[in-house]
N, CA, C and O atoms as a DFTB+ gen file, in Angstrom:
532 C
 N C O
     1  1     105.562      68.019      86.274
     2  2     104.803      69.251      86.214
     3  2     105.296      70.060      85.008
     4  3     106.477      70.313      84.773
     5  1     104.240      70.434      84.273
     6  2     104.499      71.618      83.110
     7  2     105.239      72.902      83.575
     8  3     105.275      73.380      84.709
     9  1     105.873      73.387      82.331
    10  2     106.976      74.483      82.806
    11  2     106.015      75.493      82.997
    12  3     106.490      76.337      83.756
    13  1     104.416      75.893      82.500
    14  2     103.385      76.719      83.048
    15  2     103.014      76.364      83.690
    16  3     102.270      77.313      83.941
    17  1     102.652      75.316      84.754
    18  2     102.004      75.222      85.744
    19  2     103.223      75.254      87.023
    20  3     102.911      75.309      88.212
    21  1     104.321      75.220      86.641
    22  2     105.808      75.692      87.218
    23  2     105.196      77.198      87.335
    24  3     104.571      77.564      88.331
    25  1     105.374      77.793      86.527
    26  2     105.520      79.355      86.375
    27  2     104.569      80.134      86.915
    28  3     104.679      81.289      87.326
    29  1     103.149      79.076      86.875
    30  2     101.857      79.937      87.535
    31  2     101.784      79.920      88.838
    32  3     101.218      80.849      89.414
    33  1     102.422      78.712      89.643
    34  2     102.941      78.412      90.931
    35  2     103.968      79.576      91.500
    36  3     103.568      80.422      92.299
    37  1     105.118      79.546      91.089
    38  2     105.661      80.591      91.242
    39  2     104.884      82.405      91.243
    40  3     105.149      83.199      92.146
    41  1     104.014      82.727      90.152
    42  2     103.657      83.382      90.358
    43  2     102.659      83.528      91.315
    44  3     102.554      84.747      91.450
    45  1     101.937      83.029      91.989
    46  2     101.191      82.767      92.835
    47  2     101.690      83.102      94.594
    48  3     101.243      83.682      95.584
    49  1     103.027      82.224      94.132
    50  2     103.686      82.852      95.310
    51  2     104.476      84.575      95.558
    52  3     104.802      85.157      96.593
    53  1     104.561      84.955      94.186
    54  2     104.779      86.249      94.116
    55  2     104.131      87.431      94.452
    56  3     104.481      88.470      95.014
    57  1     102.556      86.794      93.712
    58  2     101.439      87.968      94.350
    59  2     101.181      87.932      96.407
    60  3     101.077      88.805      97.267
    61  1     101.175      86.243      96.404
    62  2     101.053      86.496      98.045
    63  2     102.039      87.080      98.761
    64  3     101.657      87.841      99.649
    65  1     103.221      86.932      98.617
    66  2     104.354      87.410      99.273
    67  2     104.310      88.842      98.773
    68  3     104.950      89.584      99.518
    69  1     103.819      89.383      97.863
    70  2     103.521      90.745      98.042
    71  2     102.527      91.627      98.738
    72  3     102.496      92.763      99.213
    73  1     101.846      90.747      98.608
    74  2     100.416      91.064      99.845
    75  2     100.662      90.985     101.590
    76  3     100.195      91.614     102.539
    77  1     101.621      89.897     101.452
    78  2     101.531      89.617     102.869
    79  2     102.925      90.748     102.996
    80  3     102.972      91.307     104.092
    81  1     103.730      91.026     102.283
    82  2     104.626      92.077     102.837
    83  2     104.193      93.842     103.266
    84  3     104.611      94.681     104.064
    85  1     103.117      93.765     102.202
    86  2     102.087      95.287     102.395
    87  2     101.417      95.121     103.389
    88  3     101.110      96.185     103.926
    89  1     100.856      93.767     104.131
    90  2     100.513      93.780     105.468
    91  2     101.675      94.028     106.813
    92  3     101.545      94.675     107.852
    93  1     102.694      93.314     106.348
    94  2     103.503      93.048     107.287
    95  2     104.380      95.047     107.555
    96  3     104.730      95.491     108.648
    97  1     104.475      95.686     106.400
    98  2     105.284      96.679     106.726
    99  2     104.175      97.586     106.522
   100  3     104.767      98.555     106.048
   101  1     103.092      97.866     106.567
   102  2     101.554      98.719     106.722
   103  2     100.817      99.783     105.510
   104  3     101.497     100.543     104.821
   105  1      99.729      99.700     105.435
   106  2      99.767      99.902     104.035
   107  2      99.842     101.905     104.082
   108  3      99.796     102.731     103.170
   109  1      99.981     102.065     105.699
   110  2     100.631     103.732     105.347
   111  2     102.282     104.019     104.875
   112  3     102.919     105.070     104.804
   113  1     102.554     102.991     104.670
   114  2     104.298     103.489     104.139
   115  2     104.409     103.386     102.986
   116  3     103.712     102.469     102.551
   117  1     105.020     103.949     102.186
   118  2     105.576     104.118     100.517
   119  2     105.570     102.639     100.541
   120  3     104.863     102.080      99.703
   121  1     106.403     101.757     101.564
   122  2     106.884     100.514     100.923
   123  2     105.980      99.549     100.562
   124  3     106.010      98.693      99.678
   125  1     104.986      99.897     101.589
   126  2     103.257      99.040     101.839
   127  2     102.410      99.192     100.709
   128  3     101.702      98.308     100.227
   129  1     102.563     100.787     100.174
   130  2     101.898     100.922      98.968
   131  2     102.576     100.547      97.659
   132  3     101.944     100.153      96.679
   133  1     103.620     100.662      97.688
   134  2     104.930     100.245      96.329
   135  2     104.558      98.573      96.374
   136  3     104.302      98.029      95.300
   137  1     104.534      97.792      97.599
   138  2     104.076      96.450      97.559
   139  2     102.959      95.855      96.886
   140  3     102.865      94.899      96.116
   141  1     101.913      96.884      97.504
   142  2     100.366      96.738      97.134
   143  2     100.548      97.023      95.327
   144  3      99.887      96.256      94.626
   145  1     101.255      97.893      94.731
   146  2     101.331      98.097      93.136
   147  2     102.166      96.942      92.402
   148  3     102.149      96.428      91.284
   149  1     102.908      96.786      93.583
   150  2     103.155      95.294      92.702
   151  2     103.262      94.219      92.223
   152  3     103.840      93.621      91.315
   153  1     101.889      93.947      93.831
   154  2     100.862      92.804      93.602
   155  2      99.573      92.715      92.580
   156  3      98.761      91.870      92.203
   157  1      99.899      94.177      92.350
   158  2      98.474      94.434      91.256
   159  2      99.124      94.285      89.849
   160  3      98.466      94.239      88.810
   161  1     100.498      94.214      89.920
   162  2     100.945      94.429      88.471
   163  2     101.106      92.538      88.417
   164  3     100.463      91.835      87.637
   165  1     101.727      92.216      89.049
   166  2     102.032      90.766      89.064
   167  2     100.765      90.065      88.573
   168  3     100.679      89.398      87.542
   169  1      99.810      90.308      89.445
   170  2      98.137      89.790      89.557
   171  2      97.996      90.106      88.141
   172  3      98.094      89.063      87.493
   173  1      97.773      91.289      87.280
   174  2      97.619      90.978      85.933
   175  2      98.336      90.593      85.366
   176  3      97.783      90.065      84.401
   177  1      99.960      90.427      85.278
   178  2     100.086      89.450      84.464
   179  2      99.842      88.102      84.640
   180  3      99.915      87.262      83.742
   181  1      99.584      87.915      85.668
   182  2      99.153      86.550      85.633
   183  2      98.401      85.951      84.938
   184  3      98.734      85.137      84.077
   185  1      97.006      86.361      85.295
   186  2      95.742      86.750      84.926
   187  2      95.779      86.883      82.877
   188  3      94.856      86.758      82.072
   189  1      96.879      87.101      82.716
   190  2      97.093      87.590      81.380
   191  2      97.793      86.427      80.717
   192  3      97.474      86.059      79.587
   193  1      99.002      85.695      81.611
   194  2      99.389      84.605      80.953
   195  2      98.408      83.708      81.218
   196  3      98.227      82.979      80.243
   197  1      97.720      83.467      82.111
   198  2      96.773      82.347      82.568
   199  2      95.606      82.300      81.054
   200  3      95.249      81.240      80.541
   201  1      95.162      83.720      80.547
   202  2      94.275      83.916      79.867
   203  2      94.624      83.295      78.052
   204  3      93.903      82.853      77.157
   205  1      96.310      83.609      78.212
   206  2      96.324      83.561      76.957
   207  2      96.996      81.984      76.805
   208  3      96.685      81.557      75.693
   209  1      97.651      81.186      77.415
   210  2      98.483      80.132      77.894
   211  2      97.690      78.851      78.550
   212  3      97.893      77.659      78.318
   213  1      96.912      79.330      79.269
   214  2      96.292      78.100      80.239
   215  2      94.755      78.203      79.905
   216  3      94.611      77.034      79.549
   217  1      94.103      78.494      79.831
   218  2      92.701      78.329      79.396
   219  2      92.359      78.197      78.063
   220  3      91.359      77.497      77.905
   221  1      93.001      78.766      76.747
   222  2      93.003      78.000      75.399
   223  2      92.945      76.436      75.730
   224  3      91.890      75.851      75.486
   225  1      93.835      75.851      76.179
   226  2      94.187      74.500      76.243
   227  2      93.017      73.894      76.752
   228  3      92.557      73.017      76.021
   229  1      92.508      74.080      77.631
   230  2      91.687      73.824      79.030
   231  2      90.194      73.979      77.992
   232  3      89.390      73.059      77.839
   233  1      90.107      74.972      77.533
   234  2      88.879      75.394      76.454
   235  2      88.748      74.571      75.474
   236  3      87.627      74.311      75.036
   237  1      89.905      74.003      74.948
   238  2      89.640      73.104      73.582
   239  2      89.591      71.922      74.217
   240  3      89.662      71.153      73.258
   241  1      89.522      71.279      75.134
   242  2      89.376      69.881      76.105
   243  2      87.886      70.161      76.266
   244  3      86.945      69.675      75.637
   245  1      87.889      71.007      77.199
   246  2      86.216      71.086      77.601
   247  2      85.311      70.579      76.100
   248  3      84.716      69.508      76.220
   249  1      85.202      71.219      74.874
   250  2      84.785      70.975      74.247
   251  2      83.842      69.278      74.076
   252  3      82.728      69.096      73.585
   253  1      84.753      68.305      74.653
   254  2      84.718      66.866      74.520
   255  2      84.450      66.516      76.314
   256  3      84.039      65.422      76.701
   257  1      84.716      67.459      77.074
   258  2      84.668      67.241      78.256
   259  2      83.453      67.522      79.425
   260  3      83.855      68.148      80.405
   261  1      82.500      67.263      79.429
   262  2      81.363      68.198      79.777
   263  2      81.885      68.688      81.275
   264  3      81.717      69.863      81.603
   265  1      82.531      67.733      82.179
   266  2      83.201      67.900      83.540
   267  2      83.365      69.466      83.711
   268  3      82.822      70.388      84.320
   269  1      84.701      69.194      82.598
   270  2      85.996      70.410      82.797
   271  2      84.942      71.071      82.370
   272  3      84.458      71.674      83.328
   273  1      84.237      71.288      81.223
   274  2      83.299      72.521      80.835
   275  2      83.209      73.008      82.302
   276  3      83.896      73.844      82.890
   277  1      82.028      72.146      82.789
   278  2      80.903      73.231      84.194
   279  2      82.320      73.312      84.852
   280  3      82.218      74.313      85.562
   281  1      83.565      72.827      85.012
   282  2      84.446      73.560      85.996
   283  2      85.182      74.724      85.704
   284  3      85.660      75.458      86.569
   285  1      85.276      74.898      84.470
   286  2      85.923      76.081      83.512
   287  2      85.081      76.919      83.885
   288  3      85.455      77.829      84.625
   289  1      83.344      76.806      83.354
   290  2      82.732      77.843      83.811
   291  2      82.463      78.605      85.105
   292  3      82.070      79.770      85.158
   293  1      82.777      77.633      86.372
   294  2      82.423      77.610      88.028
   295  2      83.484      78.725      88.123
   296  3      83.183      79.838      88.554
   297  1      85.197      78.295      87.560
   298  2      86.101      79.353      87.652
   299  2      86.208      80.638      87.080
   300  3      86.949      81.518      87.518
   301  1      85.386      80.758      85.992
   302  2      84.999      81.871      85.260
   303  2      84.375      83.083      85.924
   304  3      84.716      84.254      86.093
   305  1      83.291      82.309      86.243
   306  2      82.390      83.280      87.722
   307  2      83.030      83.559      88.328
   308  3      83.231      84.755      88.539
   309  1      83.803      82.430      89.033
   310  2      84.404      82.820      90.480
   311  2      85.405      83.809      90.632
   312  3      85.618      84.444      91.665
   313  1      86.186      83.942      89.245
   314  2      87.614      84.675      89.064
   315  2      86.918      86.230      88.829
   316  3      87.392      87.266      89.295
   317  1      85.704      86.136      88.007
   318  2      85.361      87.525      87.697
   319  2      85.316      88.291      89.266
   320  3      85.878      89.361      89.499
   321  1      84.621      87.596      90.150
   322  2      84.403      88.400      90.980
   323  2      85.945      88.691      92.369
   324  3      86.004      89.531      93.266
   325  1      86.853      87.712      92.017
   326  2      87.727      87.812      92.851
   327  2      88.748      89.196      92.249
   328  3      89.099      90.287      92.698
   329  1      88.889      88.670      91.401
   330  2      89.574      89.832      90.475
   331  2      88.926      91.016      90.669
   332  3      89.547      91.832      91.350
   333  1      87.916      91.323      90.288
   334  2      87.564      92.852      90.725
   335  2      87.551      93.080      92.452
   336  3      87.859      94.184      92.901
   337  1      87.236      92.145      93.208
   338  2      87.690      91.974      94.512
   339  2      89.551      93.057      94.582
   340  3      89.857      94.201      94.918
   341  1      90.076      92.221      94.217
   342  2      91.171      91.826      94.673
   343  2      91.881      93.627      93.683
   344  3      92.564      94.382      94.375
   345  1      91.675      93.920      92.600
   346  2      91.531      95.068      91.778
   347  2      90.927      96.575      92.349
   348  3      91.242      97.756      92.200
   349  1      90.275      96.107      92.807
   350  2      89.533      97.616      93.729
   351  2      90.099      97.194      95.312
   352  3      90.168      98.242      95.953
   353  1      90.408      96.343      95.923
   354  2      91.323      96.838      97.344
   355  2      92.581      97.280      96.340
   356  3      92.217      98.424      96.069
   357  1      93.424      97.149      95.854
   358  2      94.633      97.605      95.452
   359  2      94.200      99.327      94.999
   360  3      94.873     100.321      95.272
   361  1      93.328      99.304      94.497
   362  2      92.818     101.214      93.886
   363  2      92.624     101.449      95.447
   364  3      93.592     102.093      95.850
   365  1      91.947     101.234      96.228
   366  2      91.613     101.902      97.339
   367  2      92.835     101.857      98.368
   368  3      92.885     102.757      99.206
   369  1      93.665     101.030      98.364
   370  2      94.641     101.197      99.330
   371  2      95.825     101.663      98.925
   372  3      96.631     101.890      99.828
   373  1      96.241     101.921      97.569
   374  2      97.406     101.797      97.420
   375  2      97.784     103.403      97.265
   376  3      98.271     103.954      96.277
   377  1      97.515     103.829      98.186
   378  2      97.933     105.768      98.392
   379  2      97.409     105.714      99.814
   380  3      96.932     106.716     100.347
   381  1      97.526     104.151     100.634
   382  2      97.114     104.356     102.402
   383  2      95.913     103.735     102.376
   384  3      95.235     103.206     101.494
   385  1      95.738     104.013     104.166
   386  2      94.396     103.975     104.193
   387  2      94.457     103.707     105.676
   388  3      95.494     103.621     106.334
   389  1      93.119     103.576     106.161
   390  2      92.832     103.274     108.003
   391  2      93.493     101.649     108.464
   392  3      93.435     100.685     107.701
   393  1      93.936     101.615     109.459
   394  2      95.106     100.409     110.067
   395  2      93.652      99.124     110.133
   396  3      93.798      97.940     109.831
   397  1      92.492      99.677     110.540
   398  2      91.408      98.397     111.047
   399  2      90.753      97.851     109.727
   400  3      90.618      96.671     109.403
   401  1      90.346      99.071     108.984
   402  2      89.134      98.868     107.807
   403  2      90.302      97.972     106.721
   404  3      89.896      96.967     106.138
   405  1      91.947      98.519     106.511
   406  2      92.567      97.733     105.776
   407  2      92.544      96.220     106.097
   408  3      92.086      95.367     105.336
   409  1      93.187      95.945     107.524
   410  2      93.360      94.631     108.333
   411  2      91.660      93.767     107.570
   412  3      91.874      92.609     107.212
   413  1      90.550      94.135     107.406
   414  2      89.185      93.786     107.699
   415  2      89.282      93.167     105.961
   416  3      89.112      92.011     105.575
   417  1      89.562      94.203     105.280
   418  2      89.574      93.902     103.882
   419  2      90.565      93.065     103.578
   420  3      90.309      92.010     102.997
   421  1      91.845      93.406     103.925
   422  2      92.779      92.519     103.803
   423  2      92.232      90.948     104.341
   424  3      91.710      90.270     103.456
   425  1      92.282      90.580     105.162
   426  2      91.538      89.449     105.486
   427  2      90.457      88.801     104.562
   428  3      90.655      87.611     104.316
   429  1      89.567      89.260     104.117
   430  2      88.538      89.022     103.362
   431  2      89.783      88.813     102.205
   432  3      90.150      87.640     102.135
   433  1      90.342      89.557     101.480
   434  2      90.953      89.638     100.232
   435  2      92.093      88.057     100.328
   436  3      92.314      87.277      99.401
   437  1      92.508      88.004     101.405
   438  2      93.795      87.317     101.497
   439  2      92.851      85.851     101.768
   440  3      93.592      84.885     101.592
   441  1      91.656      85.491     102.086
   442  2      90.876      84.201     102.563
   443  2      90.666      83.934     100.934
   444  3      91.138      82.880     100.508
   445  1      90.111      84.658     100.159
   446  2      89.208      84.155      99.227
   447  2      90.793      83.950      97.272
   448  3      90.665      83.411      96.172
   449  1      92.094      84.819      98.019
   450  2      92.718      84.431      96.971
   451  2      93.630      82.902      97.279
   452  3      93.954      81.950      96.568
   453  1      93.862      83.335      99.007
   454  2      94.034      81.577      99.020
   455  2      93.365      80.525      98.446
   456  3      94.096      79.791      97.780
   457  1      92.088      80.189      98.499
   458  2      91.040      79.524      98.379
   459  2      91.220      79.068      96.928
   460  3      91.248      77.952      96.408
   461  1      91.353      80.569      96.358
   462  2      91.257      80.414      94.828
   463  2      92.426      79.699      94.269
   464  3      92.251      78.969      93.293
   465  1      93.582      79.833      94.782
   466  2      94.991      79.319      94.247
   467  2      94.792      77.660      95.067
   468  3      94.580      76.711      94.312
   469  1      94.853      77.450      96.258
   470  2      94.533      76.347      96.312
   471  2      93.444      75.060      95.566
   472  3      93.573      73.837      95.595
   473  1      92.042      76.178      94.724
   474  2      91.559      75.509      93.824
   475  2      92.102      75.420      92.455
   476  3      91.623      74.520      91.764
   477  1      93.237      76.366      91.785
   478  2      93.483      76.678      90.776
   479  2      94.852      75.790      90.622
   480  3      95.381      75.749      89.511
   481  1      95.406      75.112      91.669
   482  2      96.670      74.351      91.669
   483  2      96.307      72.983      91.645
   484  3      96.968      72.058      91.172
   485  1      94.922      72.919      92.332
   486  2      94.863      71.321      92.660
   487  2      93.685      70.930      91.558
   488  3      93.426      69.765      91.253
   489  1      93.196      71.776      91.159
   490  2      91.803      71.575      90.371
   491  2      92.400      71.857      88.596
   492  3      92.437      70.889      87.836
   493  1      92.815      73.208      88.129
   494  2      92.998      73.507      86.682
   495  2      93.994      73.193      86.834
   496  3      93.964      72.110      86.250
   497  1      95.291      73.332      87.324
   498  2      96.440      72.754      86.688
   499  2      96.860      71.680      86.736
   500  3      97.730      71.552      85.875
   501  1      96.676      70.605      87.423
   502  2      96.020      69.217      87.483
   503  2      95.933      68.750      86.046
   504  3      96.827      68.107      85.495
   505  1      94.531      69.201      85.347
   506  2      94.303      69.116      84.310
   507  2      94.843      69.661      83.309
   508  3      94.505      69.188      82.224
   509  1      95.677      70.621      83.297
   510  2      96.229      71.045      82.405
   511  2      97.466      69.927      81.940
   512  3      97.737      69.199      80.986
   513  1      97.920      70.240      83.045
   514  2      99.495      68.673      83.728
   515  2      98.831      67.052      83.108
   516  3      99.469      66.038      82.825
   517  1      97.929      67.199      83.068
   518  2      96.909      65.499      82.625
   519  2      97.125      66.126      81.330
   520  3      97.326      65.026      80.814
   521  1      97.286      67.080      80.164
   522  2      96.936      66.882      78.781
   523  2      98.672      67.102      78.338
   524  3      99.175      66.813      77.252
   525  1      99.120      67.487      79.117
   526  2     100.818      67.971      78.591
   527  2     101.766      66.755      79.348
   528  3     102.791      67.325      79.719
   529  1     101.818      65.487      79.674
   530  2     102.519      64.488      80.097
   531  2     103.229      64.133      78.543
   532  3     104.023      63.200      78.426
């Protein structure tokens, strides 16, 4: 495994374990909200090394690749909308909020970034790991 697809793993586990700790200690406590800010800070850099590190590579393959193309693009969509997902619960919760409507969002938020990392580990970095052997 590549030392970035090492690092994006790791980070991956950073943003969840920050999420799931703002659930676990509630998002009315300083600590719940200090959590929630620093799943949002983590989440962009990610998002930021992923942008500048892992999709160049992935982009100049596609070129020759029609596959990876439509899958580059499938993740493109999909990230736009998780990201602002995942970007506006952090603005809305992270100064509190109601114990049910959080739990409701949280859920929704926490289904669809699993989903995404489980496609983004087994699907793009896969391929990334296939051009850096």
């Amino acid at each position: 495994m590549s030392m970035l697809v090492e690092r994006l793993k790791r980070e991956h586990v950073i943003i969840v374990d920050a999420l799931n700790k703002t659930k676990e200690v509630g998002v009315g406590s300083k600590e719940g909200q200090d959590k929630l800010r620093s799943a949002r800070t983590a989440l962009l850099a990610h998002l930021k090394t992923e942008d500048e590190q892992l999709y160049p590579v992935l982009k100049k393959e596609a070129e020759k690749n029609d596959s990876l193309k439509r899958t580059l693009d499938l993740f493109a969509r999909e990230m736009e909308t998780i990201s602002t997902e995942a970007l506006s619960f952090v603005d809305k919760y992270s100064n509190g909020g109601s114990g049910l409507e959080f739990a409701r969002d949280f859920g929704r938020l926490y289904m669809n970034l699993s989903q995404r990392v489980r496609k983004e580990e087994n699907t793009l970095y896969s391929e990334y790991d296939k051009l850096h052997r």
